[in-house]
C-alpha positions as CSV (number, residue, x, y, z in Angstrom):
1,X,-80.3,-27.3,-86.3
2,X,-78.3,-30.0,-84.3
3,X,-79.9,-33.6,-84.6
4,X,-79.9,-36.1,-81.6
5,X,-78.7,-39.1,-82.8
6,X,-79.0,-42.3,-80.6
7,X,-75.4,-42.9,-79.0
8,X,-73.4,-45.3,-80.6
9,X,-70.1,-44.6,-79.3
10,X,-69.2,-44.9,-75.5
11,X,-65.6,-43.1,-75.7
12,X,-63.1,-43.2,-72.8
13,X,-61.1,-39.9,-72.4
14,X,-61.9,-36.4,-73.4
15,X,-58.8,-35.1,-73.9
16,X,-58.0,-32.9,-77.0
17,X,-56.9,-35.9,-79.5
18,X,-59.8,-37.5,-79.6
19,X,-62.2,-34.6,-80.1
20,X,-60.2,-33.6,-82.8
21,X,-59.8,-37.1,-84.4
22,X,-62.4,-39.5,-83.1
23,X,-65.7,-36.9,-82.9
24,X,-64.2,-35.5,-86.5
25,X,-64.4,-38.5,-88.0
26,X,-68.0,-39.4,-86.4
27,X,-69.5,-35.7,-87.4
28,X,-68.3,-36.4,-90.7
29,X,-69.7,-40.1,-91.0
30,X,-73.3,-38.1,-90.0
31,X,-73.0,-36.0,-92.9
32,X,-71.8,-38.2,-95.5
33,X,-73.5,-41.8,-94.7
34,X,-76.6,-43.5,-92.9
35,X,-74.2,-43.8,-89.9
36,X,-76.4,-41.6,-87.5
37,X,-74.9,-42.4,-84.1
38,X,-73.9,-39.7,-81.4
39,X,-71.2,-39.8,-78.6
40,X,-70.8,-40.2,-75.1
41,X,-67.6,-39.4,-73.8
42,X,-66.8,-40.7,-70.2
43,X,-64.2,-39.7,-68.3
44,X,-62.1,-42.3,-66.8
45,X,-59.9,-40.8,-63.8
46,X,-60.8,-39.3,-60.8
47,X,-60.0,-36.2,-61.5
48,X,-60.5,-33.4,-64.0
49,X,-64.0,-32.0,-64.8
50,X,-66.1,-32.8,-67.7
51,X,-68.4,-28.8,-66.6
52,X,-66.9,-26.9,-69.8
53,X,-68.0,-29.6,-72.1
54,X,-71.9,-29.5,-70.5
55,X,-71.5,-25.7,-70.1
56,X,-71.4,-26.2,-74.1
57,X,-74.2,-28.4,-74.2
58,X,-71.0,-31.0,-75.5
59,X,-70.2,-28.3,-78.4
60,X,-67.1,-27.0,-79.5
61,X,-65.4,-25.8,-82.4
62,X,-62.7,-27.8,-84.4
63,X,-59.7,-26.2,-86.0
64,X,-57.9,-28.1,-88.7
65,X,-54.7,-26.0,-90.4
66,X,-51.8,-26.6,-91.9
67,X,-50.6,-27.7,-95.5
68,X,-51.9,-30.5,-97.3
69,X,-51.1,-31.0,-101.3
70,X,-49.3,-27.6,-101.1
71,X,-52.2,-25.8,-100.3
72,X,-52.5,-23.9,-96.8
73,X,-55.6,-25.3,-95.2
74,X,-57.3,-23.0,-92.0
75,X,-60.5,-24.7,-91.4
76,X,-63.3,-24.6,-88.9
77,X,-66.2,-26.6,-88.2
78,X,-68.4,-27.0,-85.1
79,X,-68.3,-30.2,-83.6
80,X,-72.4,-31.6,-82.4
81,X,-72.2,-35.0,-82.5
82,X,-71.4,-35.6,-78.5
83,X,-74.8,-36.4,-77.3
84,X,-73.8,-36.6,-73.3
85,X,-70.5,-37.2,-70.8
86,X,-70.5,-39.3,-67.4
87,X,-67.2,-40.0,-64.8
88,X,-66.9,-43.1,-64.1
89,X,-66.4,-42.1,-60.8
90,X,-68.9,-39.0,-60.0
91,X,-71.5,-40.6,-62.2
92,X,-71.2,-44.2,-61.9
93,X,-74.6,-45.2,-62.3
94,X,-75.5,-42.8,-65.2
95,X,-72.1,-44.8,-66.8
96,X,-73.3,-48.1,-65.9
97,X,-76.8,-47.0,-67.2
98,X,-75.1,-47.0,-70.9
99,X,-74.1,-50.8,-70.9
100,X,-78.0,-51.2,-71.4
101,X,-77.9,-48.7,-74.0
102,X,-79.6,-51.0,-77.2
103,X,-77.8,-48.8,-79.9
104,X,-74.1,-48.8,-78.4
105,X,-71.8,-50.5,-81.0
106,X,-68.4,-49.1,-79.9
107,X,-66.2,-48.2,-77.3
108,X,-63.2,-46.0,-78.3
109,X,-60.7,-45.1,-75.5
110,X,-57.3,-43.0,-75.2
111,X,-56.2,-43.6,-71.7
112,X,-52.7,-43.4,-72.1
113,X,-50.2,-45.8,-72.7
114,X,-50.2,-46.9,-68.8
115,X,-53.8,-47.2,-69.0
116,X,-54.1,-50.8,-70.8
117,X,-52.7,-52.7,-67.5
118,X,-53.9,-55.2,-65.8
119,X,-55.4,-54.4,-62.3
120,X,-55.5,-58.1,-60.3
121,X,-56.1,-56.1,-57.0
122,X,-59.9,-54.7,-59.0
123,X,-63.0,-56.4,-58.0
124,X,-65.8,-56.9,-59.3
125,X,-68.2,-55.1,-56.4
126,X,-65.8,-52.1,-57.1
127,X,-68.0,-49.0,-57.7
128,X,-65.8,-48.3,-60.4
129,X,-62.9,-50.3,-60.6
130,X,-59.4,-49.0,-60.6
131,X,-57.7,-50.1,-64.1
132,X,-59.5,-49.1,-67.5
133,X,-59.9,-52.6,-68.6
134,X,-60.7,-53.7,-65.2
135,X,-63.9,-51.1,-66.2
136,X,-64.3,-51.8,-69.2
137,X,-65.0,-55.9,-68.3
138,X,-67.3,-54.7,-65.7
139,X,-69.7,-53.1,-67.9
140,X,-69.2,-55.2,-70.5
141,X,-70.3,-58.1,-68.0
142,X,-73.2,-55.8,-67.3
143,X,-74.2,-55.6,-70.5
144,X,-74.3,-59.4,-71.2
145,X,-76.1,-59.5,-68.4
146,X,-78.8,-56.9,-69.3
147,X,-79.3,-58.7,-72.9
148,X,-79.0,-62.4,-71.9
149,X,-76.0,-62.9,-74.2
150,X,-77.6,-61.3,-77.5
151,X,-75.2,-61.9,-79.6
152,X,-76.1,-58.9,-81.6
153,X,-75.0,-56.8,-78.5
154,X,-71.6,-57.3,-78.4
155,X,-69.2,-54.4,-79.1
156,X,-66.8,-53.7,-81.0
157,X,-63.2,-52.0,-78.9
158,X,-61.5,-49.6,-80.8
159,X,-58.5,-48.8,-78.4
160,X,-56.4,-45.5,-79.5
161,X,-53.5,-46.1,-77.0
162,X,-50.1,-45.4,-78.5
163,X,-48.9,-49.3,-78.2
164,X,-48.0,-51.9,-80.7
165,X,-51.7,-54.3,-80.8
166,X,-53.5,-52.1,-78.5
167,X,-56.4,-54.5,-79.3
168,X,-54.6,-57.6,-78.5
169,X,-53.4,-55.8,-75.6
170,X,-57.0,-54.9,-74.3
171,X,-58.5,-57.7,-74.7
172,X,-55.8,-59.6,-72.6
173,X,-56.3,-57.7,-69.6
174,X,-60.1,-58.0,-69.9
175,X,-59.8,-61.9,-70.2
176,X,-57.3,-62.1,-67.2
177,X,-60.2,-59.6,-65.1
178,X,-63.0,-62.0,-66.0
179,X,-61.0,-65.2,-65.1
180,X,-59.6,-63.4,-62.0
181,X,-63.5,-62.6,-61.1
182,X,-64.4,-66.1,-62.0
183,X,-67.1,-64.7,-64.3
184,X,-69.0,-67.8,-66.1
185,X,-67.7,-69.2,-69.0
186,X,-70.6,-68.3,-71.0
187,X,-69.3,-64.7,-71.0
188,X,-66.0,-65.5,-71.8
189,X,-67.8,-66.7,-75.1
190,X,-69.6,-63.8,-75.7
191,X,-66.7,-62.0,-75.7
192,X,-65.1,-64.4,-78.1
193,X,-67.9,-64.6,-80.3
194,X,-70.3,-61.3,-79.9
195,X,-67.3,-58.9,-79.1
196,X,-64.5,-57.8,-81.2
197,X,-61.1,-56.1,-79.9
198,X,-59.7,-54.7,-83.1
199,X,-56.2,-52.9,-83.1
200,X,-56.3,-49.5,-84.5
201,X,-53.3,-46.7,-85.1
202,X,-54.0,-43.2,-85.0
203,X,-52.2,-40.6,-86.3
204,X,-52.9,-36.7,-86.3
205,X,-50.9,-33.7,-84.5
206,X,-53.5,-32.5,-82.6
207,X,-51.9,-29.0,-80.6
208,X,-55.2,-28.6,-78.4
209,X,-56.3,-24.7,-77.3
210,X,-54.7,-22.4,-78.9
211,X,-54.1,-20.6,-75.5
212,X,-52.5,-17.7,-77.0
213,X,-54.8,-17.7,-80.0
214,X,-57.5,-17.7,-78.3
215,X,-59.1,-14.5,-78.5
216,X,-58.3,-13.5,-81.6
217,X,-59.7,-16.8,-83.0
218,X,-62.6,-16.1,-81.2
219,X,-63.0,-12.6,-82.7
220,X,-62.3,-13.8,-86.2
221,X,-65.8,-16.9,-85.4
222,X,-67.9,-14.2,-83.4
223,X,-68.3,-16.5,-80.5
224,X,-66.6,-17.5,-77.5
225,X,-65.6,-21.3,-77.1
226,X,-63.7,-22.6,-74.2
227,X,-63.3,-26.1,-76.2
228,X,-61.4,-24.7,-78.9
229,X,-59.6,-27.5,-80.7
230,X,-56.9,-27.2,-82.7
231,X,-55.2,-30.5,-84.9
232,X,-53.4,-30.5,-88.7
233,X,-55.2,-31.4,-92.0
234,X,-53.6,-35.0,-92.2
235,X,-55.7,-37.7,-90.4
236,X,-55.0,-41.6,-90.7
237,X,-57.0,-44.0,-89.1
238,X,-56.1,-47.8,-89.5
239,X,-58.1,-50.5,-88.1
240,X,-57.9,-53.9,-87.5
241,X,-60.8,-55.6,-89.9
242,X,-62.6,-57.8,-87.3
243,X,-66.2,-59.4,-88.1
244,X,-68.3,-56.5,-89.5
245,X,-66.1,-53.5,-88.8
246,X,-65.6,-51.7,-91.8
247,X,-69.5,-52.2,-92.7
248,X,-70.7,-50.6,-89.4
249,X,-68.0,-48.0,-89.2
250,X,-68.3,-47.0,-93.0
251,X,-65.4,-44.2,-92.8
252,X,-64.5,-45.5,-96.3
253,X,-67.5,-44.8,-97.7
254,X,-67.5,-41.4,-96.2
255,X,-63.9,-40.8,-98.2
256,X,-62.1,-40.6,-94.9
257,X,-58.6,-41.2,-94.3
258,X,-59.1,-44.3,-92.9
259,X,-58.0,-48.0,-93.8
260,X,-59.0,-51.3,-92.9
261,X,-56.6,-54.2,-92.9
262,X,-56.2,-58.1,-91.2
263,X,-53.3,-56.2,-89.1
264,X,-52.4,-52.7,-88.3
265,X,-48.4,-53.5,-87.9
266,X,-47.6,-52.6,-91.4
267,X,-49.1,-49.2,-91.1
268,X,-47.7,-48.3,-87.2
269,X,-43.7,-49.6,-88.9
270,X,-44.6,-46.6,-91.5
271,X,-45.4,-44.1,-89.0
272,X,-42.4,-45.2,-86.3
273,X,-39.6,-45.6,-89.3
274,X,-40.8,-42.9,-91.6
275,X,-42.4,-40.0,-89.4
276,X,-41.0,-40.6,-85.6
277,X,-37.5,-41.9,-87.9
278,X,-37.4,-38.8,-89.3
279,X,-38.0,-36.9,-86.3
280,X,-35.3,-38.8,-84.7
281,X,-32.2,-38.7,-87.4
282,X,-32.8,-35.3,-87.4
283,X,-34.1,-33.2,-84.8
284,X,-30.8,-33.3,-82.6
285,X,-28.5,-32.6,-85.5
286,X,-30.9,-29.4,-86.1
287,X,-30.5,-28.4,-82.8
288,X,-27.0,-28.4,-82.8
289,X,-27.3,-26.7,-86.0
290,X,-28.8,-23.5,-84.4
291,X,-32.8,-24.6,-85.3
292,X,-35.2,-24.4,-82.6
293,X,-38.4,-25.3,-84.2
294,X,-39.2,-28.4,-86.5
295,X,-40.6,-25.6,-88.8
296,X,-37.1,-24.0,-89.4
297,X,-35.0,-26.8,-89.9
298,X,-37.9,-28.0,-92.9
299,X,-36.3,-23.8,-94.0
300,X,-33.0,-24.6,-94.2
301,X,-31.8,-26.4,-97.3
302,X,-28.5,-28.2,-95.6
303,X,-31.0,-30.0,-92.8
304,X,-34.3,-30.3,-94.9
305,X,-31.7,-32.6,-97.1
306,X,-30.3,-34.7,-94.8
307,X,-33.9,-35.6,-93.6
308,X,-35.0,-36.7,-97.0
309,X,-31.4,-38.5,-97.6
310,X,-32.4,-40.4,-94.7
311,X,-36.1,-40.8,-95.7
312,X,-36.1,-41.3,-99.3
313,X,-32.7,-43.2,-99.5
314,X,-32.4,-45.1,-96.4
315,X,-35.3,-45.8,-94.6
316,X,-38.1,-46.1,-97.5
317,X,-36.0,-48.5,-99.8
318,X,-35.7,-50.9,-96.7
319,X,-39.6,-50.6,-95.2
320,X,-41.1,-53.7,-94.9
321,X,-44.4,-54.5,-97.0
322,X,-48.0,-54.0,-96.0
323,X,-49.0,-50.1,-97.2
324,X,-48.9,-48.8,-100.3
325,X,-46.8,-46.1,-101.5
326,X,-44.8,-45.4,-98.4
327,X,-43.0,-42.2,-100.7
328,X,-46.3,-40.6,-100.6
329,X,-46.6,-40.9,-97.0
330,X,-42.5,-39.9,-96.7
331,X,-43.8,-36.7,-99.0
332,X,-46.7,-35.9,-96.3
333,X,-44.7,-35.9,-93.3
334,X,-42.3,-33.1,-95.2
335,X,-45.2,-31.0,-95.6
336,X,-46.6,-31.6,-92.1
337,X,-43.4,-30.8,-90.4
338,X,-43.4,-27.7,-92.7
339,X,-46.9,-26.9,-91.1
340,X,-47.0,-23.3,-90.7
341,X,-49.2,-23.4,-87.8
342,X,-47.4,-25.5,-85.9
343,X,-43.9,-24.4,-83.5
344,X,-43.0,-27.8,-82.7
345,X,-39.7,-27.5,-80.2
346,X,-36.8,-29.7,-80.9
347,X,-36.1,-29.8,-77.5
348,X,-39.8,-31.5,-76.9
349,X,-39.0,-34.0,-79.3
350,X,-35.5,-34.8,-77.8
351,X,-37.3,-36.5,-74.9
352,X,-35.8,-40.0,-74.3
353,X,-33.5,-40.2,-77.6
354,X,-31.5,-43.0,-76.9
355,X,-34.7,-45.8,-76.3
356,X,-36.4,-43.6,-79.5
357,X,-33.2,-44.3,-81.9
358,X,-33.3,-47.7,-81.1
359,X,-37.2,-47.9,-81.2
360,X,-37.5,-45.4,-84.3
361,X,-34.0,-45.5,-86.5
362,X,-32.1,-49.2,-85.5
363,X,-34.7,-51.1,-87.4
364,X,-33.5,-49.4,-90.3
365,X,-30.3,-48.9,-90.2
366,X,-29.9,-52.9,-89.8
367,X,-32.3,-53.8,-92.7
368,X,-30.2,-51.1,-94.6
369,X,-26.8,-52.9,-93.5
370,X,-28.4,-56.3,-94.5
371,X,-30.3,-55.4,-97.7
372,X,-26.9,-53.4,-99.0
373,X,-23.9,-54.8,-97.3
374,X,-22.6,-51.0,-96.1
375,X,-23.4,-48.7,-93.6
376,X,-26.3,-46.0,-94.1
377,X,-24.7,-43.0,-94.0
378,X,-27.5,-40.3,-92.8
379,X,-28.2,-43.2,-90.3
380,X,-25.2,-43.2,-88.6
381,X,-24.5,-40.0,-88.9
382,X,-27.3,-39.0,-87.1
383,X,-25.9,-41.5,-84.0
384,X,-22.8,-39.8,-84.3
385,X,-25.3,-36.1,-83.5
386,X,-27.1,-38.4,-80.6
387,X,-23.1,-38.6,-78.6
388,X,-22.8,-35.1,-79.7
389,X,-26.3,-33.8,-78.1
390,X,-25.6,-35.8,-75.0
391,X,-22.0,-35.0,-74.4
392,X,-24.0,-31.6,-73.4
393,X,-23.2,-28.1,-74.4
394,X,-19.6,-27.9,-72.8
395,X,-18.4,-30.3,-75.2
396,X,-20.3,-29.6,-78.6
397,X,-20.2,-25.3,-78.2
398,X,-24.2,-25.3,-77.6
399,X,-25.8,-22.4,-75.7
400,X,-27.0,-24.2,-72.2
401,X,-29.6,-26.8,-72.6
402,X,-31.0,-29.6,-70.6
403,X,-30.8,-33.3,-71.4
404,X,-34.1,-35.1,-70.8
405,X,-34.2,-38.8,-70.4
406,X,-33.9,-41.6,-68.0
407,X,-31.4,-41.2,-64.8
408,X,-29.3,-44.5,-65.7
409,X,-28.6,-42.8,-69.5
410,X,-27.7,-39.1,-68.4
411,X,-25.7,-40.8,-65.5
412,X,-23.7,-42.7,-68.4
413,X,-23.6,-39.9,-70.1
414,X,-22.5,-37.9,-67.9
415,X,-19.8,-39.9,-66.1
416,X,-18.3,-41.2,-69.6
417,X,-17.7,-37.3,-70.8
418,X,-15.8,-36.9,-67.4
419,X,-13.3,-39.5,-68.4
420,X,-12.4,-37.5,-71.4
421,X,-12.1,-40.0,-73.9
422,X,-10.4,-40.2,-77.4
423,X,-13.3,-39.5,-79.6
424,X,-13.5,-42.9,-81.1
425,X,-12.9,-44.8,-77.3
426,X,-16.0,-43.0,-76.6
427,X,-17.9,-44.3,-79.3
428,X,-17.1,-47.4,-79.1
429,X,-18.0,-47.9,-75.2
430,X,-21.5,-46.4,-76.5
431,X,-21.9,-48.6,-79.2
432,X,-21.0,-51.5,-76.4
433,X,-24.2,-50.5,-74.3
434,X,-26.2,-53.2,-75.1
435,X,-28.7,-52.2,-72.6
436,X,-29.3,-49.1,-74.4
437,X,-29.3,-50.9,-77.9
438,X,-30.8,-54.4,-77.4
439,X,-26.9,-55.5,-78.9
440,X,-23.3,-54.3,-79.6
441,X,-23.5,-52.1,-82.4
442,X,-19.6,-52.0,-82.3
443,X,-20.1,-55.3,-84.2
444,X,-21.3,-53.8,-87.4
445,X,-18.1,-53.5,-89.6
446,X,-17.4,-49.9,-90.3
447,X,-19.8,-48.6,-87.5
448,X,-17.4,-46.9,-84.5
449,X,-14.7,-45.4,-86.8
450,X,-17.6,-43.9,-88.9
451,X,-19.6,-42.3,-85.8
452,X,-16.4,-41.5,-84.7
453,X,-15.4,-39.1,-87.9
454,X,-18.9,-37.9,-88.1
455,X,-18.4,-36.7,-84.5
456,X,-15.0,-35.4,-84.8
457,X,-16.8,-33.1,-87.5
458,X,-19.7,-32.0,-85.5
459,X,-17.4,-31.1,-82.3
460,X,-14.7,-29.3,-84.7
461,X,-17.2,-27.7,-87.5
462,X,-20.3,-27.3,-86.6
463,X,-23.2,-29.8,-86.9
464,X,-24.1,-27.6,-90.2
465,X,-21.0,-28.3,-91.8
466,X,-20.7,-31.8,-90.8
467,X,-24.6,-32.2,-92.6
468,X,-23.7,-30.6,-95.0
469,X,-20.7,-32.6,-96.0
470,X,-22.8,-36.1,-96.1
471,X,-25.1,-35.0,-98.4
């Protein structure tokens, strides 16, 4: 029998990730503690409809597979603990009706990375405003109105945006709104004092319906569910410890995979440098390879490892402290790349490669260089597979594929292959784009004749061979 909890959660966005993260996490703080709080999810844009989620009376079925510890995991549990939805838009008062709400203690939101901006063209008599935190101020305001400043109705913002100090982030914007709407001073200190904006960093692959699954998942529960969710075994959850957060959100005590800490920046290096590094490094030299899939080239002994030479050797001895045990972690992302479930494209994560390698893979090939005096090898070999995958498939002996990033890089790219360089000219006017590396990476002793045998290799053996013969 589902229970009606009082809603303690007012979460913006009901996208896929978060009903697969955020309401797991919640059903499972039901049954394990005293937490007994229920969701509202509203929905922030103008568009998009929120009918198949109150068609299901806000029920839905959650999927979790994959392989965790070596064991194959194909779970399913039903998800209850959404208690109602509004838009922000269609239902504005029934939103604004929840910044009264006595028993709300959080708002969680995912609105994309573009959607913790500043709006200084919202106002305040907007019916809603524009901007997410332009939103979020004005029913936050609402709510200090309602109570008359109770302190102990502040709330606690628990932003899931993919940026470095969402938190910080948010609660910029929502101090520049109130200032901008000359709001009293007395609510700028509430929000100091009553309200916390806590950075977080979530990470799950979370694949959504399994549109082609569908109906024989469906056959296999007994029931039909247009909500199916589908996400992998691992979750993380780190969140900025403000005031009383890890007491009111008591996902420890529940055993979740969660942790608390006075910053989240240690944990989001780990994820970018071990998981999205790996990812990186790789992915393009697979490609090359012949691999497809993420699954495949976790198959193939040659390209399985050079990931882990660039992992284990050269990325994890260089991490910067703050987490424990980052090999662990470096051992979890094998196995969730190896998910069996999962047909992640390599061409998917080749999207933007030049800004990732510098985001994801320069951090630690220049704590590498400076911790050990030499060159990474994996490290720049994989820059060497990034000229190779962008000289395009005339040059490297691909089948036809299509580059995907920003016009100013595949104009580069494109006009520097035209010139038909000597292999190690062309390296070295890459490795001079500073504007694609934040500095000359020509400068680094060793770096351009290195890429530049490495790439020799790949265009006259094979990116197989070339792997093969760094490990």
């Amino acid at each position: 029998m589902r229970v009606k909890y009082p809603v303690k959660v007012l979460q913006f966005g009901e996208g896929g990730f978060l009903r697969a993260f955020v309401e797991y996490m919640i059903e499972e703080l039901n049954e394990k503690t005293d937490f007994n709080g229920s969701v509202c999810i509203a929905k922030a844009v103008p568009f998009g409809s929120l009918d198949m989620l109150r068609e299901q009376d806000h029920t839905y079925t959650l999927i979790n597979r994959g392989k965790m510890n070596g064991e194959v995991i194909n779970k399913s549990r039903i998800i209850h603990c959404v208690a109602d939805s509004v838009g922000t838009y269609e239902d504005y008062e029934a939103f604004m009706e929840y910044a009264k709400c006595p028993t709300l203690r959080f708002i969680i939101s995912n609105t994309t990375e573009a959607g913790i901006v500043y709006g200084p063209d919202d106002k305040l008599t907007d019916c809603p405003p524009k901007e997410y935190p332009s939103k979020l101020t004005k029913f936050l305001y609402e709510r200090y109105c309602h109570f008359d400043g109770a302190a102990d109705k502040g709330l606690y913002m628990l932003p899931c945006e993919l940026i470095e100090e969402n938190g910080a982030a948010l609660e910029d914007c929502v101090m520049k709104t109130a200032r901008n709407w000359d709001l009293p001073q007395a609510f700028i200190d509430w929000l100091n004092d009553a309200c916390a904006f806590c950075s977080t960093l979530v990470d799950r692959i979370v694949t959504g319906y399994p549109r082609e699954e569908a109906a024989a998942i469906e056959a296999e529960l007994g029931y039909k569910d247009n909500l199916l969710d589908v996400g992998e075994p691992f979750a993380l959850w780190a969140l900025q410890n403000k005031k009383n957060l890890s007491e009111e959100f008591p996902l420890l005590k529940a055993g979740l995979p969660a942790a608390f800490a006075d910053s989240v920046l240690p944990y989001r290096e780990r994820k970018v440098r071990i998981l999205n590094g790996a990812h990186t490094s790789t992915v393009l030299a697979g490609f090359l390879a012949g691999k497809d899939i993420v699954r495949e080239c976790m198959e193939d002994p040659v390209i399985f490892g050079f990931m882990k030479k660039v992992v284990l050797d050269e990325v994890v001895p260089v991490l910067p402290g703050g987490t424990e045990n980052p090999e662990a972690f470096a051992e979890s992302v094998f196995e969730r790349f190896a998910n069996p479930f999962i047909a992640h494209r390599l061409l998917s994560i080749s999207l933007n490669s030049v800004s990732k390698w510098k985001a994801r893979c320069l951090c630690s090939f220049k704590d590498y260089v400076k911790a050990n005096g030499k060159l990474p090898t994996a490290l720049t070999f994989s820059f060497a597979a990034l000229l190779a995958f962008y000289m395009g498939h005339e040059k490297n002996g691909h089948a036809p594929y299509e580059l995907q990033d920003n016009a100013d890089v595949l104009e580069f790219f494109a006009e520097l292959v035209k010139k038909d360089l000597p292999v190690a000219e062309f390296v070295d006017t890459v490795a001079k784009k500073t504007d694609f590396w934040g500095e000359d990476l020509s400068a680094y002793e060793g770096f351009v004749p290195a890429v530049a045998g490495y790439l020799s290799d790949i265009l006259d053996n094979g990116a197989m061979k070339a792997m093969e013969a760094v490990l």
